[in-house]
C-alpha positions in Angstrom: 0.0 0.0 0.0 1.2 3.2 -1.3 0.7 6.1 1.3 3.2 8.4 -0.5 0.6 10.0 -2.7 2.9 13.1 -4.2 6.7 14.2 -4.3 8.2 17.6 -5.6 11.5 18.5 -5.1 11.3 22.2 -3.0 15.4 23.0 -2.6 18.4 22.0 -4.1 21.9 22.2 -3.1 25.4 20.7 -4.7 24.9 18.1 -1.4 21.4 16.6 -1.2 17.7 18.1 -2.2 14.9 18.8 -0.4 11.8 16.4 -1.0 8.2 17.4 0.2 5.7 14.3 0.2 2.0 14.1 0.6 1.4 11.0 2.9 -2.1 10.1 2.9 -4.0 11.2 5.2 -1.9 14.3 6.4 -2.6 18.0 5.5 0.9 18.8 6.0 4.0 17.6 3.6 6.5 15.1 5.0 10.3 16.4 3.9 13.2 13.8 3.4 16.6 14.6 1.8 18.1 13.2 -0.9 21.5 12.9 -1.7 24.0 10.3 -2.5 25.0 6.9 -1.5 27.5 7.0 1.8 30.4 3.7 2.3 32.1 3.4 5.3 34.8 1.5 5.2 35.9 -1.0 8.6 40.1 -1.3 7.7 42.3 -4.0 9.6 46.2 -3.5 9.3 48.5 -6.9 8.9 49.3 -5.7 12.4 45.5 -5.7 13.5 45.2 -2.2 14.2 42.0 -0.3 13.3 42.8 2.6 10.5 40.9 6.0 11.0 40.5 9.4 10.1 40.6 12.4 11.7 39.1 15.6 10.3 37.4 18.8 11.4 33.8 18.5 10.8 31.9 22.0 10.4 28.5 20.4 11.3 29.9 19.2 14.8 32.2 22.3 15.2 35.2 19.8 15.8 38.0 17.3 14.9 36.3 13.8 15.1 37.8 10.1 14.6 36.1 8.5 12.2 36.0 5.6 9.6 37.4 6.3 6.2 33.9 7.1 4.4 32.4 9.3 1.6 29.9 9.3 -1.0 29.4 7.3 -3.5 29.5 9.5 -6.5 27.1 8.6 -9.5 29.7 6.8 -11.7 30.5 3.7 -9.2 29.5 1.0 -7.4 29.6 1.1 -3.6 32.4 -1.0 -3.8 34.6 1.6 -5.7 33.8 4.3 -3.8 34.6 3.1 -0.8 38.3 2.0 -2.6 38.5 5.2 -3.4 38.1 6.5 -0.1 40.1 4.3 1.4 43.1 5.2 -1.1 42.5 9.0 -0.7 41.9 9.1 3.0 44.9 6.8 3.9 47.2 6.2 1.2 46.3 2.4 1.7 44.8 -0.2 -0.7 43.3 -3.6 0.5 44.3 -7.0 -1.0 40.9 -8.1 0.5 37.3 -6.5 0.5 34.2 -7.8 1.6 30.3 -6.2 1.7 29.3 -5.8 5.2 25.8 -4.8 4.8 23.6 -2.0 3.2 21.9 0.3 6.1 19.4 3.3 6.3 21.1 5.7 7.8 18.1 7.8 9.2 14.8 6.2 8.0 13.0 9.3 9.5 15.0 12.0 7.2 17.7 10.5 4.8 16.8 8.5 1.6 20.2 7.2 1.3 21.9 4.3 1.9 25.0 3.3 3.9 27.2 0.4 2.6 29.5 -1.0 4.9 32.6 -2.7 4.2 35.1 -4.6 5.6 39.4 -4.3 4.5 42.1 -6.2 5.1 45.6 -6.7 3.6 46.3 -3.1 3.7 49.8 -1.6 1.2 50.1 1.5 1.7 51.0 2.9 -1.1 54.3 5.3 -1.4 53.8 9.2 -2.4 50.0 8.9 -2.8 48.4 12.0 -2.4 46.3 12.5 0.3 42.5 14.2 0.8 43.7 17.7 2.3 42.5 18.3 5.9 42.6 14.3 6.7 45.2 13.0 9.0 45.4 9.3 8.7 45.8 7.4 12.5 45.5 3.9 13.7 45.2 2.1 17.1 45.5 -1.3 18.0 41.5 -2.7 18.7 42.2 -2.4 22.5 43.1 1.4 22.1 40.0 1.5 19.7 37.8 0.5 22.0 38.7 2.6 24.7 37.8 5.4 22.6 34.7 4.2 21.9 34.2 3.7 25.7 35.1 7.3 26.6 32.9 8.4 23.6 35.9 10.2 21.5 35.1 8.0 18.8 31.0 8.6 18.6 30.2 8.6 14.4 27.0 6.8 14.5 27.3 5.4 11.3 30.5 3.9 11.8 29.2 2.5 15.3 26.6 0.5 12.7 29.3 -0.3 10.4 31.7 -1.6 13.2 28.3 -3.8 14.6 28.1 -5.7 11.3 32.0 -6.0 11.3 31.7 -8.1 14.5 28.6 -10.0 13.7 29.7 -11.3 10.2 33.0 -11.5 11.3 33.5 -12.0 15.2 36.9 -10.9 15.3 36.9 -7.4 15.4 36.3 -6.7 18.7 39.4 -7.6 21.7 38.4 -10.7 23.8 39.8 -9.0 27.1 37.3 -5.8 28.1 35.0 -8.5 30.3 33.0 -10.0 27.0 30.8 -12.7 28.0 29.8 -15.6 25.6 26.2 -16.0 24.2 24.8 -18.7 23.4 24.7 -17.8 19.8 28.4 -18.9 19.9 29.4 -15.4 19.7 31.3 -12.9 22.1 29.1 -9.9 23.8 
């Protein structure tokens, strides 16, 4: 059943456009944004540290740790972009890539989607140019999670993307911060 009776686009920007529905039976429109695919992209080093970025963010007024992540541009598959992100946020390329899951990032506002993927077998690769205003960083997963325990790594998205990385994969987060077994066979 189709409840979305009418859509006009009522604002555009270069970065997403403003969509006004008519949901049956409301008077008043419903707005959603549209704009472009996101990837987020969960990288393991060959010494099992977690690879990051750190930027200043003018939404959040600060410097935040985050994923490497971008858009996926209209040209590319999920896949590629987040690649390319990976390559022009850290310099590193993965041997090994795997699709983590697909995610709505904000069902009640975004139209998007959020791909999530998992890298491993990073080469860094010497004298590649880097995105300006992105410092590259890693920490070994217990230093990782202690940032996520003291909330100085806090990207929601990434938070989603790190949850699928542990339950496809298991290993991502350190056995040693008091996880208890489930009976799924899985750590908590």
């Amino acid at each position: 059943m189709d409840r979305i009776k009418d859509r006009s686009v009522v604002f555009v920007t270069p970065w997403f456009k403003v969509i006004a529905k008519k949901v049956e039976p409301e008077k008043q429109p419903y707005y959603s944004l549209q704009m472009l695919d996101y990837v987020s992209v969960v990288a393991v080093t060959k010494d099992d540290e977690i690879v990051l970025v750190r930027q200043f963010r003018p939404v959040v007024e600060r410097y935040t740790l985050e994923l490497p992540s971008g858009h996926v541009e209209e040209d590319e598959t999920p896949e590629q972009a987040a690649r390319r992100e990976l390559l022009e946020e850290t310099g590193f390329l993965a041997e090994r890539w795997e699709l983590l899951g697909e995610l709505a990032p904000d069902s009640g506002r975004l139209e998007n989607r959020l791909w999530c993927f998992y890298a491993s077998g990073l080469q860094l690769v010497p004298g590649q140019p880097r995105e300006p205003g992105v410092e590259m960083v890693s920490y070994s997963k217990p230093e990782f999670f202690e940032l996520i325990a003291q909330a100085k790594f806090d990207h929601a998205h990434d938070l989603a993307a790190l949850f699928l990385a542990w339950s496809k994969r298991g290993k991502i987060f350190p056995n040693n911060r008091g996880m208890k077994k489930v009976p799924s066979g899985g750590t908590l």
